[in-house]
Structures are given as structure tokens and as C-alpha cells.
N, C-alpha and C positions, 0 to 999 in steps of 0.2 A: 362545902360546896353544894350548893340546891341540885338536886336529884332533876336527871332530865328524864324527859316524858318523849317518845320516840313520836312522830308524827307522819300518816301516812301519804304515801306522794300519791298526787292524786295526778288523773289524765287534763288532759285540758277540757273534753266536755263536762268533768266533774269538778272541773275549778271554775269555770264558767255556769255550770247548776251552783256551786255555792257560793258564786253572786249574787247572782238571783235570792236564793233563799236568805242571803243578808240585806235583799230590797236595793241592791246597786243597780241602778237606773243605767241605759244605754241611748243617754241620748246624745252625746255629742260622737260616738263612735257606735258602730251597730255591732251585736253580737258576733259576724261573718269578722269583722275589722279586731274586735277583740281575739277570736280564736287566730286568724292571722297573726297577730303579736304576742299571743302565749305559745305557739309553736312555733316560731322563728325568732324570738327575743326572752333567750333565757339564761340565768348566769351560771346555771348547774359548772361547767368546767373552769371559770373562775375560782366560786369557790370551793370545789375541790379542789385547785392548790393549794389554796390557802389552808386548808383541812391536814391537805398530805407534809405541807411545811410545819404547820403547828405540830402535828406528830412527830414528823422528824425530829428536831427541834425542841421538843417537852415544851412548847409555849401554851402553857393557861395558863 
């Protein structure tokens, strides 16, 4: 099984700076409309079920 690499969660203005620094354009929504829907639309407690079922469960 490939070794996983832990990945840091980042805030929303640091997910929105590493738009930017990957050159992701805002032009059809403006950055205010982007942060709007990275802090009110995220699936974080979906897939933690799915997380907490595959562990229950031994599903890999």
C-alpha cells in the first residue's frame, strides 16, 4: 500500500492565497464570493463518516 503523506488543512484565506499563487483567475466569481463558499460549503462531516465507517468496518 503507497505510504500516505499527511497534508496540512489550511484556513480559508490560505486556501484562497494558494489560488492565487497557482494563477486561478477570479473572474467569473470574485474572491469575497469565493471565501463565501469555502466557509459555508464544505464536505469536512460527510467525509468523516465515511472515514469513521471505513474504520469501523476495516474497509481498504
Amino acid at each position: 500500500m503507497k505510504e500516505q503523506t499527511k497534508k496540512l488543512k489550511l484556513t480559508v484565506e490560505e486556501q484562497l492565497q494558494d489560488m492565487v499563487d497557482k494563477n486561478i483567475q477570479f473572474e467569473l466569481y470574485s474572491k469575497e464570493d469565493a471565501t463565501k463558499f469555502l466557509k459555508y460549503n464544505n464536505y469536512y462531516f460527510k467525509l468523516k463518516s465515511y472515514a469513521v465507517y471505513m474504520q469501523y468496518y476495516k474497509v481498504y
